[in-house]
VEXZAPA-177555 format. One line per 4 residues: their letters; for each residue y, z, x of C-alpha. Coordinates in steps of 0.001 Angstrom, whole numbers, plus 500000, padded with zeros to 6 digits. Example, Ala and Ser with C-alpha at 12.3 -4.5 7.8 and 13.67 -1.06 7.14 Angstrom:
// VEXZAPA-177555
as> 495500 507800 512300  498940 507140 513670;
//
This chain:
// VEXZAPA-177555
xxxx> 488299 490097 517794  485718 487798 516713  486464 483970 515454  483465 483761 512287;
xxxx> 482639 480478 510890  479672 479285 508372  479592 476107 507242  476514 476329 504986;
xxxx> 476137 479396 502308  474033 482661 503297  470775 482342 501857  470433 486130 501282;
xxxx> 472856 489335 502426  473273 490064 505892  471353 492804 507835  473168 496193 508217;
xxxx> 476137 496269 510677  475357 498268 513940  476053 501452 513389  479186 502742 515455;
xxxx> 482101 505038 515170  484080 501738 514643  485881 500306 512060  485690 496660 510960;
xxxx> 488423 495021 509520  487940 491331 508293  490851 488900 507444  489296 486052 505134;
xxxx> 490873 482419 506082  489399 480442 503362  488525 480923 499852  485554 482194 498486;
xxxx> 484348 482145 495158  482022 484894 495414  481194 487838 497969  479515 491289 497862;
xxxx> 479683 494303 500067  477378 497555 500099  478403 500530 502145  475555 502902 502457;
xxxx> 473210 501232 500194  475726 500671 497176  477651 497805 496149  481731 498512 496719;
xxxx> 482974 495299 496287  482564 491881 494701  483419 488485 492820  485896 485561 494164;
xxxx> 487766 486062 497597  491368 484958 498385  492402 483600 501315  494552 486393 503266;
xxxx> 492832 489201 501234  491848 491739 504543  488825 493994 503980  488282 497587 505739;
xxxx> 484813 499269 506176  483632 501964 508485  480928 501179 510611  479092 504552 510294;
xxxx> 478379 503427 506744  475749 500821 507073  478042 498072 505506  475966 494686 504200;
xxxx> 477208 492085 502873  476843 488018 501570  479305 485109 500765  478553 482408 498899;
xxxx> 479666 478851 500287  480908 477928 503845  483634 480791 505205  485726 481707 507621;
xxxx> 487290 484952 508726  488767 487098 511854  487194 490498 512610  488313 492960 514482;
xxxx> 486263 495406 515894  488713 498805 515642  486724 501647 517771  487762 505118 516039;
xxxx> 488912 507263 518970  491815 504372 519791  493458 505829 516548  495286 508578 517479;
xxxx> 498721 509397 517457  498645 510341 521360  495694 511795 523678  495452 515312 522347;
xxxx> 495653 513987 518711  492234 514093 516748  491412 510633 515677  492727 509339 512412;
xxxx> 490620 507600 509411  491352 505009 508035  491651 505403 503976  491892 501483 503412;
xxxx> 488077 501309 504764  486424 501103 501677  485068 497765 501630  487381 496507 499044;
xxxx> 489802 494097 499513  493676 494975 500195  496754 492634 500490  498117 493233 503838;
xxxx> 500147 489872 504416  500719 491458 508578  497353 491952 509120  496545 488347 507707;
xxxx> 499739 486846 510184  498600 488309 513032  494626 487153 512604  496261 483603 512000;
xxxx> 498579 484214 515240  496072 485438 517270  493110 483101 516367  495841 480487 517403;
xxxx> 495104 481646 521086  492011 481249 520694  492264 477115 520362  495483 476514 521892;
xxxx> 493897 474815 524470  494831 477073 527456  494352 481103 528305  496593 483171 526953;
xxxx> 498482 485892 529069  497159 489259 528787  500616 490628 528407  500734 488860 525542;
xxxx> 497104 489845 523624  498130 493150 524488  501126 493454 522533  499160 491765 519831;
xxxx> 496061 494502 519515  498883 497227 519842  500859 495880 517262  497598 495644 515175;
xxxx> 496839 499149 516160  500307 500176 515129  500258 499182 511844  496744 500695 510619;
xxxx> 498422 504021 512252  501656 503542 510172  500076 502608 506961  497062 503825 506334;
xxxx> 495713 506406 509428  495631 510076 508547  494026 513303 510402  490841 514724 508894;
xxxx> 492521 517978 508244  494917 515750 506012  492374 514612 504251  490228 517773 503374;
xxxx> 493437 518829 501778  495231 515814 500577  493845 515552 496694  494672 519355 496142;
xxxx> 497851 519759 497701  499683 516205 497198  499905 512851 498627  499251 511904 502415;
xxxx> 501858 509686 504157  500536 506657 503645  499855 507438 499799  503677 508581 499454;
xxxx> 504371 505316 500684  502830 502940 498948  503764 504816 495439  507720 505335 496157;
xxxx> 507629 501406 497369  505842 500655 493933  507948 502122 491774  510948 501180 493165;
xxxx> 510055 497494 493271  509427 498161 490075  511754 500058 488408  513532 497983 485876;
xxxx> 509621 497240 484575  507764 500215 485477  504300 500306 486827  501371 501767 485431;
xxxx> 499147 505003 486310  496391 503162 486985  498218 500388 489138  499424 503411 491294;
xxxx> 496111 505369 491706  494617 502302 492344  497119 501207 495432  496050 505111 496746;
xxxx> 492588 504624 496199  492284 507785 493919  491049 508214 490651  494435 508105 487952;
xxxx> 493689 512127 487230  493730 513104 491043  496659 510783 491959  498940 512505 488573;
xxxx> 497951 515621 490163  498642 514911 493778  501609 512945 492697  503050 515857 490489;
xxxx> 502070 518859 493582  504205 516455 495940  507088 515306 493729  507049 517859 491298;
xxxx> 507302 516209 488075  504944 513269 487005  505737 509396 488313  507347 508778 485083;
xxxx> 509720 511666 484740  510331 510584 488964  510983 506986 487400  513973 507878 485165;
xxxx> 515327 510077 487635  515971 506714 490080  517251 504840 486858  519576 507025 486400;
xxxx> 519949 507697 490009  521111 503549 489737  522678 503989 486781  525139 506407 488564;
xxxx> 526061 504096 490513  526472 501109 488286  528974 503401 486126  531822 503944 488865;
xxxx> 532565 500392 487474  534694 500595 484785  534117 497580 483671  530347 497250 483220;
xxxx> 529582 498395 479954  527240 501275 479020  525151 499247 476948  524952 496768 480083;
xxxx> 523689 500021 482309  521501 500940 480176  519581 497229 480073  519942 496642 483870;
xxxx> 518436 499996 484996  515109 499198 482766  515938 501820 479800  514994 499719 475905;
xxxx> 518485 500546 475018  521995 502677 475061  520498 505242 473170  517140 505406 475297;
xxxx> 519597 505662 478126  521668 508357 476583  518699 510712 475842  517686 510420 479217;
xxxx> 521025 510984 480688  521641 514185 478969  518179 515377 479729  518788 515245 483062;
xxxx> 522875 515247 483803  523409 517364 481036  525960 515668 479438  526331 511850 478013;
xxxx> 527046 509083 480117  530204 508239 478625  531408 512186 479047  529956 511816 482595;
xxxx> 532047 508765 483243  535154 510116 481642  535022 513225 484137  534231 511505 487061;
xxxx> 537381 508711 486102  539792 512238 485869  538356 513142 488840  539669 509772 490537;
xxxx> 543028 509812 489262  543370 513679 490318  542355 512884 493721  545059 509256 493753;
x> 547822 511565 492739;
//
């Protein structure tokens, strides 16, 4: 880990990065209102820079880059064979290392935590910095590590891990709202026609048919109470109206909601008696 601090602007991009089979992942601690980063000669990423916002490039790709203004940021230096799920595991990549920035509030915690050590005043255990790196390690493993062999096949035969993750958690924070194609391919870092396709070889149906199928999925639930109206369902699961809800319901149940709920209510009193 490396503590980085300028206090006057760059007067012209940095050199290339040595190259190594490395990755470097840079948590920005102040604002900046403009950067740029080139990987491999190209510009990947630019404009204003939040504080927190973490950036991921691999070292192999000659990465440059320039910020405007005095700056501040933790990087950590992530060699490529310590990312493997145990010795006899190829390495993993890393599919966030693409030079543009990602939220990743634990990443930004734990360069705040451990840059802490760093001017607390005394040395901190080892124990302790140990736990910290692993815990870093961890994470880039769990959410966005997979196997090269994944990779060669993961736009033609449906989402990696990591991919599956991130959309599921999208739309279900979203599901009364929805969330767009492009906000999805986007959090995957694929282009909106390969993520539909990956989406629909993994799920089997596209992200919006998936998205009324949790609705309703909620709406089930919702309906066991008797005294929640359908209309009120229909509003609270994120469908326009009781007759939105009702198409979909059918479509997918095969009968309406309010036949569904009269069934299921025989059902109950069957079973009390």
């Amino acid at each position: 880990m490396t503590d980085i601090r300028r206090n006057v602007p760059m007067q012209a991009p940095s050199a290339p990065l040595p190259r190594d089979r490395s990755y470097l992942i840079a948590v920005n601690l102040k604002p900046l209102q403009e950067h740029e980063i080139w990987l491999n000669g190209e510009s990947v990423s630019g404009g204003p820079l939040s504080e927190g916002a973490v950036i991921a490039t691999d070292l192999q790709q000659d990465p440059v880059f320039f910020v405007a203004g005095p700056s501040h940021l933790i990087w950590f230096h992530v060699p490529m064979e310590l990312l493997s799920i145990d010795e006899r595991a190829e390495s993993c990549a890393l599919y966030c290392a693409t030079g543009k920035a990602i939220d990743d509030p634990f990443v930004g915690v734990l360069a705040r935590t451990m840059q802490s050590l760093l001017t607390c005043g005394h040395r901190p255990s080892q124990t302790l910095v140990d736990h910290l790196f692993l815990a870093l390690r961890g994470h880039l493993l769990d959410t966005y590590a997979t196997t090269p062999t994944e990779q060669a096949r993961g736009n033609n035969r449906g989402l990696m891990p990591w991919q599956h993750r991130r959309t599921t958690t999208l739309i279900m924070e979203n599901l009364t709202t929805g969330v767009s194609l492009q906000v999805m391919a986007d959090a995957c870092q694929l282009a909106p026609s390969t993520f539909l396709r990956a989406f629909r070889n993994t799920f089997g149906e596209t992200p919006h048919q998936w998205l009324i199928g949790k609705r309703i999925d909620r709406a089930l639930d919702l309906m066991t109470d008797r005294c929640i109206s359908l209309a009120d369902i229909a509003l609270s699961v994120g469908f326009s109206d009781q007759s939105h809800f009702t198409r979909a319901f059918a479509g997918r149940m095969g009968v309406s909601p309010g036949a569904w709920r009269s069934a299921s209510a025989g059902s109950s009193i069957a079973l009390a008696e």
